[in-house]
PLY file of the C-alpha trace (Angstrom):
ply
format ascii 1.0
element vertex 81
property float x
property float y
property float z
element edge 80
property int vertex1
property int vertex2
end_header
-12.39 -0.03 2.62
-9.78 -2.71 3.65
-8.37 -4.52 0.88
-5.02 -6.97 0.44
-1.82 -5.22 -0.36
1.61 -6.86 -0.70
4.69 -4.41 0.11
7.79 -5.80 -2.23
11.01 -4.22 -1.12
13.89 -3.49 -3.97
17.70 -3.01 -3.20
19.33 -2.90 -6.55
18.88 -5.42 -8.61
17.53 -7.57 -5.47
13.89 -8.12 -5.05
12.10 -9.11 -1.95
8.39 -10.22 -2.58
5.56 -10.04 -0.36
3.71 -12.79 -0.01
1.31 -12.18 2.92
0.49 -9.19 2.56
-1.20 -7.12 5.06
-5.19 -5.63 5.38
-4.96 -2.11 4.78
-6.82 1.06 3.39
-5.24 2.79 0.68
-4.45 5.99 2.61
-2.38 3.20 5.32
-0.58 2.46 2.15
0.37 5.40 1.69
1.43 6.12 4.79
3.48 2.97 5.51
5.13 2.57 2.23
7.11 5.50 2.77
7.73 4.87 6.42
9.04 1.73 5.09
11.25 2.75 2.47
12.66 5.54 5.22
13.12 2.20 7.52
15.16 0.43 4.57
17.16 3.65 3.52
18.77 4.27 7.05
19.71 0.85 7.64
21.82 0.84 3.68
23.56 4.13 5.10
24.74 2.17 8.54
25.67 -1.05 6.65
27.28 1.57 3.53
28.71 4.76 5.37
30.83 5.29 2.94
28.36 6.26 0.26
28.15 3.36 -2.54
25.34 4.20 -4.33
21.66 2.44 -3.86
18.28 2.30 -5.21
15.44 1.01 -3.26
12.03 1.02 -4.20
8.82 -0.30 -2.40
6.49 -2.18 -5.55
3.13 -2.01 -3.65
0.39 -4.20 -5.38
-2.95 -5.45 -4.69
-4.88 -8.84 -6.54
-5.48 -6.79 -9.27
-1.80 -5.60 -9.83
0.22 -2.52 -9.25
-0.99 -0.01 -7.01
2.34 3.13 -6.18
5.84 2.44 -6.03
8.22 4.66 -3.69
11.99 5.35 -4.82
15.00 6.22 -3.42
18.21 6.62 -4.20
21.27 6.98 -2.13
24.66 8.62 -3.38
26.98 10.16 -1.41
29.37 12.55 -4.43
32.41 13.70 -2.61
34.24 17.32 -4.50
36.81 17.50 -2.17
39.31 15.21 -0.12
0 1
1 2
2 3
3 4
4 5
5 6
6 7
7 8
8 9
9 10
10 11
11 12
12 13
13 14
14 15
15 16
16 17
17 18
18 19
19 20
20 21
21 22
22 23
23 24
24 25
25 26
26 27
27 28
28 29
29 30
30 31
31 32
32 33
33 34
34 35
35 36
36 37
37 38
38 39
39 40
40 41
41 42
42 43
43 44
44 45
45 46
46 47
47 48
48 49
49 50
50 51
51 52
52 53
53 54
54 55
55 56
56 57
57 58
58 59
59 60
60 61
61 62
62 63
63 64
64 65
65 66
66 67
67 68
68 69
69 70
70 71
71 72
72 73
73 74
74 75
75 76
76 77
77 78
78 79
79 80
């Protein structure tokens, strides 16, 4: 069954809300929220090469509330110059 989810996208402390939303199952949720996040977490390691470290996070929620969140974090720990 197709219901209303909204995909909000976290960098840090910034927070991106969805407000449209898009019709989806919940096993397309599950499949795009992580496509997503990948998506997000290759375009902070082009605009960061260096390594500064980020978390991002994909809040997914229907009317009802929260339905999964997907995390990442990206650190780059260099032992050696």
């Amino acid at each position: 069954m197709k219901k209303r989810y909204y995909f909000g996208l976290r960098e840090g402390d910034d927070i991106a809300p969805d407000e449209e939303g898009m019709e989806l199952t919940i096993e397309a949720v599950q499949e795009e929220a992580p496509r997503a996040l990948a998506d997000m977490a290759r375009d902070t390691v082009r605009r960061h090469p260096r390594g500064a470290g980020h978390d991002m996070a994909i809040d997914v929620r229907d009317d009802d509330g929260p339905v999964l969140q997907v995390k990442f974090t990206f650190a780059i720990s260099r032992h050696r110059n």
